[in-house]
N, C-alpha and C positions, 0 to 999 in steps of 0.2 A: 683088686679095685676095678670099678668099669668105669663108663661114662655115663653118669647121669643122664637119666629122662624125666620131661618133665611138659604135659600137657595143662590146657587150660581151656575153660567156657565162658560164653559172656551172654549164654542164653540163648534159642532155639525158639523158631515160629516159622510164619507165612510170609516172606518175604518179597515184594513188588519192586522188581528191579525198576521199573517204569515210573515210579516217584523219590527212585534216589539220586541225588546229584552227586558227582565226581568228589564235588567238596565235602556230605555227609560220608561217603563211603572211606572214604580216606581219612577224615576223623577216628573212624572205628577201628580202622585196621593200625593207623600210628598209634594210637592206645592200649592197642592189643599187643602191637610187634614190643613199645614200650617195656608192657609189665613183665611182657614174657622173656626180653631181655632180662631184666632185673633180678628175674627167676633160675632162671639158667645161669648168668653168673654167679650167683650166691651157690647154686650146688658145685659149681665147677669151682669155686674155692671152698671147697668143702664143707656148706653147712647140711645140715640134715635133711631128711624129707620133707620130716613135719614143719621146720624151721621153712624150707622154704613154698610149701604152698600156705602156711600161714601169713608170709610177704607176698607172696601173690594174691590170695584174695583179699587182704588191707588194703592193696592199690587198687584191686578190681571194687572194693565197697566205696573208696574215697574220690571215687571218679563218678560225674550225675550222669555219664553214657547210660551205668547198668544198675537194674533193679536190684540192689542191693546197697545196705549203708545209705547215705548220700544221695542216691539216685531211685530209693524206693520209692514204688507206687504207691497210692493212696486206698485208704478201707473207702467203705462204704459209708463213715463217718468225717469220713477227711483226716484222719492222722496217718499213722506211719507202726507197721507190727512190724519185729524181724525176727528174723528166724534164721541158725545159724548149727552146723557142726563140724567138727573134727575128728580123725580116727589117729590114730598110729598104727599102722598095721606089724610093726614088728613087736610088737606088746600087748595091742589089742585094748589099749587104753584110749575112751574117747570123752568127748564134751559134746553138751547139745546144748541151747537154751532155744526159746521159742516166745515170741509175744511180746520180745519187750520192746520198749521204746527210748528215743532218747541216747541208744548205746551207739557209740562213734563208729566203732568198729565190732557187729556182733559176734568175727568169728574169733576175735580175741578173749571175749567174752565166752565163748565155747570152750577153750584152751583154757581158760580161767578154773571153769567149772571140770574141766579133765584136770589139771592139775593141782590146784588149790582146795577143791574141796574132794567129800567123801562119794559123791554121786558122779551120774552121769550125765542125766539133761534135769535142766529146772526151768522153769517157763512164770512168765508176770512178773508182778512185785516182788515176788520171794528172789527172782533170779535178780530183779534189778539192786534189790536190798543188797545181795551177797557181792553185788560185781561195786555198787560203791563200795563198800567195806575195804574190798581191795584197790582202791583205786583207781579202778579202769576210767577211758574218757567219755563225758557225754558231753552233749550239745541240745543247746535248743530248738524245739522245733522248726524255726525259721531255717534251720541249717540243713533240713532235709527238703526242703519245699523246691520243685523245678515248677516251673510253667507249662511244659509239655506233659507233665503227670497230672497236674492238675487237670487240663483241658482233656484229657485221656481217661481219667474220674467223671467227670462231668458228661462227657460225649458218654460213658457206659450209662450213667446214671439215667439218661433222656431217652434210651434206647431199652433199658429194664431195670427197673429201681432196683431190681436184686439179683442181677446177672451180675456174673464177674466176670473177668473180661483176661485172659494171658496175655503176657505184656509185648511179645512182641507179634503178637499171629495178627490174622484178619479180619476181625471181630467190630471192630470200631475204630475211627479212623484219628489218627495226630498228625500236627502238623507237622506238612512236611517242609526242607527236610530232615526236620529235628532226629530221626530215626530210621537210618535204612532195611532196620526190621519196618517192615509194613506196618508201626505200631499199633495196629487194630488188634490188637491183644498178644502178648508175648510171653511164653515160658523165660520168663526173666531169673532164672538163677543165676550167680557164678559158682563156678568151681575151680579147682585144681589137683592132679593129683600128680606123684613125683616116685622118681625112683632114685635113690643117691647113690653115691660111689661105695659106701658099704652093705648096695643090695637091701636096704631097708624099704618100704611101702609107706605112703601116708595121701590121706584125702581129704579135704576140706570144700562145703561147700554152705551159700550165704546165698542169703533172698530179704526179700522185699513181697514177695507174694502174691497172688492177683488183685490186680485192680477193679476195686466194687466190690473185694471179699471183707465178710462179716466178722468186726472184731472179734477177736477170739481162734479163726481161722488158721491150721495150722496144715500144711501141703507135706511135702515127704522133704523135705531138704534138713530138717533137723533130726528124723528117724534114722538113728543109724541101722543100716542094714536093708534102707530103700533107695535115699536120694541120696546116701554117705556112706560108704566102707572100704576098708583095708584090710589085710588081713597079710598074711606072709607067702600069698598064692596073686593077689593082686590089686589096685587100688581102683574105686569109682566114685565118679561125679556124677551126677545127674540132675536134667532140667528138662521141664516139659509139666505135663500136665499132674500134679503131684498127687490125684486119687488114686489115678489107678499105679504110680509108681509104688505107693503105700501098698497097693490090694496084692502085688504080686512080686512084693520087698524085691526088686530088683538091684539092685547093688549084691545083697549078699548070694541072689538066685544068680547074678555070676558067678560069683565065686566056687559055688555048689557045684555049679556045672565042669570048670575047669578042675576040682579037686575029685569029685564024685564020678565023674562020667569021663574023664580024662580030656574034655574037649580043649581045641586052642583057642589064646585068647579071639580070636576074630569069630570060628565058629559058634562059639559061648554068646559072645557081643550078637551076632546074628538073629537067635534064639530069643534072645531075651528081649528083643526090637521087635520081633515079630509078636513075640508075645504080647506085647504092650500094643503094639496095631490090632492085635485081635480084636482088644479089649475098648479100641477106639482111642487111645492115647498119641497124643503129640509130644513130639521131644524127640532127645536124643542122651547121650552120656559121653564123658571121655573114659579111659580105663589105660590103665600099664599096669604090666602084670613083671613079673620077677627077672627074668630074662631079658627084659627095655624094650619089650615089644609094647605099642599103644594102637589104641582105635579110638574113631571120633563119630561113630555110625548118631545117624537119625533118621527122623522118618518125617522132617516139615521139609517145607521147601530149604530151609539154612538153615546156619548154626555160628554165631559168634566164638570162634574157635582159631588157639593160637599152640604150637608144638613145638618140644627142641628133639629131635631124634637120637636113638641112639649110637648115631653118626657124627652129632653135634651139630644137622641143619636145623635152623630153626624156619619154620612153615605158619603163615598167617590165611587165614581164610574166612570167607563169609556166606557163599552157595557153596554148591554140590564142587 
């Protein structure tokens, strides 16, 4: 047996410490310290991997902090797309859906589709079709709408009817201080990924997407093997800017590295950060790999990021 590791994201951008108040900052980090309690104790009384970054990103979707679930940003039409996945990395069994709407919780809805049906990712009506059948929960639109997303759609809209805007970088401005990411656009995923006491891997990660992007829009957070993977070598999240995470499948171009090339996890994390700076990408990722070693690298000014180590301190942060 060991002791559980178990990291988490709440999204990555351009952060202006100069428009945040004591009172916004502290909001984000008790909702972080919060879920990530909740996380760490479910492993530490033994549930699974996947069990518990699937309770951690439920609280992270059910919370309007982060762009995801509840707190997503708005299309370019004014609704709400989500996009959601799951891995297991000791089996290599995952779920993805993408596009849908209306779903309370998408990455349950991920997990739906990893274990309930025959596939892996389904995306639109057909996904929403499958996820009533079984029951999952939805909500009305009113139940995703915040004020500050909306004014954060609006402010991208007047600035370029067709730009899209990440939800928390520096792009277009929100009031403040509804968001101590500088909300002028933000790589708003969340994620989690966990290491249990029987040495298992698992990752899940759920978005909201950028704001001002084009129904239909789908970023890397549902592609498993870009913004999502696991595998029995180690787990990744990732948030940031989701083209170029798709262009250069980094989740799984971890993995590679640490199995192919024998790198360790932080060297591997390194690599693959820089890669994505090449290519002009913003973000970052968490990752724990089999051993309970984690990293939380990015390359924006912050990172919405909460850890339990494999020491059992738990560590909340928001800059460098």
């Amino acid at each position: 047996m060991s002791i559980p590791v178990l990291a988490m994201h709440g999204g990555a951008g351009t952060l202006s410490r100069s428009l945040i108040t004591p009172e916004a900052a502290h909001k984000y980090t008790e909702s972080l310290h919060s879920i990530l309690t909740s996380g760490h104790e479910a492993l530490l009384a033994g549930a699974s991997a996947l069990d518990a970054v699937s309770l951690v990103v439920c609280l992270l979707e059910d919370s309007p902090l982060f762009n995801a679930g509840r707190g997503a940003v708005y299309t370019s039409k004014g609704g709400h797309e989500l996009d959601a996945a799951i891995m297991d990395g000791s089996t290599l069994e995952a779920g993805a859906v993408a596009c849908v709407h209306g779903v309370k919780n998408p990455i349950r809805a991920a997990r739906a589709v990893m274990e309930q049906s025959r596939h892996v990712f389904m995306v639109g009506e057909g996904a929403m079709d499958f996820l009533r059948s079984k029951g999952l929960a939805f909500e009305p639109e009113e139940y995703f709408h915040t004020d500050f997303r909306l004014a954060q759609l609006r402010e991208a809209q007047k600035t370029d009817a067709f730009g899209m805007v990440l939800d928390h970088d520096g792009a277009a401005p929100m009031p403040a201080p509804a968001l101590p990411l500088d909300g002028r656009g933000t790589m708003g995923t969340v994620g989690a990924v966990a290491l249990d006491s029987c040495r298992r891997l698992a990752a899940a990660t759920s978005t909201g997407g950028m704001t001002n992007k084009l129904p239909g829009r789908v970023g890397d957070t549902p592609l498993i093997g870009a913004g999502c993977y696991a595998d029995e070598t180690v787990a990744v999240s990732c948030t940031g800017t989701g083209e170029y995470f798709i262009r250069l499948v980094a989740g799984a171009d971890l993995s590679a590295r640490m199995r192919y090339r024998g790198q360790a996890l932080a060297e591997a994390g390194a690599d693959v950060l820089t890669g994505l700076g090449r290519l002009g990408a913003l973000g970052g990722f968490i990752a724990v790999d089999k051993s309970g070693a984690a990293i939380l690298p990015f390359n924006s000014e912050g990172m919405y990021r909460a850890w339990a180590d494999r020491d059992g301190i738990r560590h909340v942060a928001i800059y460098r």
